[in-house]
N, C-alpha and C positions, 0 to 999 in steps of 0.2 A: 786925513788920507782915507777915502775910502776901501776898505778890505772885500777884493773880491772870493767870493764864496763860490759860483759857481766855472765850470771848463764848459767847454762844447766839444761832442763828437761829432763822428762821422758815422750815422747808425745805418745797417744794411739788413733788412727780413729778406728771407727769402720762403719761398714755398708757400706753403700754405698758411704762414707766416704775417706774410704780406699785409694781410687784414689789420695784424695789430700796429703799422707803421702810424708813427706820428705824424706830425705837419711838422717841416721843416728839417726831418729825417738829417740833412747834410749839415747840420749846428744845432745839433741836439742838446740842449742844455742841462748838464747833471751835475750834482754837490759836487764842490771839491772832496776825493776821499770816496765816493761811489764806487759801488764794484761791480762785476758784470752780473751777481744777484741783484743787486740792487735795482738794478737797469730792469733785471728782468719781472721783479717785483711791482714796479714801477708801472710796466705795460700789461701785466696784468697778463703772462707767460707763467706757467709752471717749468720748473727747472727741469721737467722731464721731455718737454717738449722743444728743448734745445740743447740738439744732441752735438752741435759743431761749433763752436765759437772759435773764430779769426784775430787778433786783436793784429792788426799792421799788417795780415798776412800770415802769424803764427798763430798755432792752436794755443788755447788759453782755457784757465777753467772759473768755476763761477768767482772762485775769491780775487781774481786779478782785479787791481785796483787802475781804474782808468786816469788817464792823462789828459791835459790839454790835445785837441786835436787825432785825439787815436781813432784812428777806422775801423768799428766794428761789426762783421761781420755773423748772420747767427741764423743757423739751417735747423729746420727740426730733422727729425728722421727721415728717409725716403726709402721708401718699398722698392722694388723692381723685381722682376722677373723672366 
């Protein structure tokens, strides 16, 4: 039987972001046991530069460990005035 190791997300950049989106962004595939560090380590994001993460639509912080299937969400900062 083979043991699957990795899930797929649903991964979402926004802003200026955007640039570092992968291929295939909608079945993102990451280790079983991955966390939303990880992810962001992964894409080569400093944890400072994602000030918002969503996970299903809830705020989440880096240690949340992802699921099969979770839609994540991940805004950096944004200025306005």
């Amino acid at each position: 039987m083979a043991r699957q190791d990795n899930i797929q997300i649903d991964l979402q950049l926004f802003a200026d972001l955007r640039s570092k989106m992968p291929p295939e962004a909608d079945r993102f595939a990451v280790p079983r046991g991955f966390t939303i560090g990880n992810v962001l380590e992964k894409l080569e994001i400093s944890p400072e530069r994602a000030k918002l993460i969503f996970v299903n639509g809830i705020k989440q912080a880096l240690d949340y460990i992802l699921k099969d299937g979770d839609r994540v969400g991940i805004f950096p900062p944004i200025g306005g005035g």
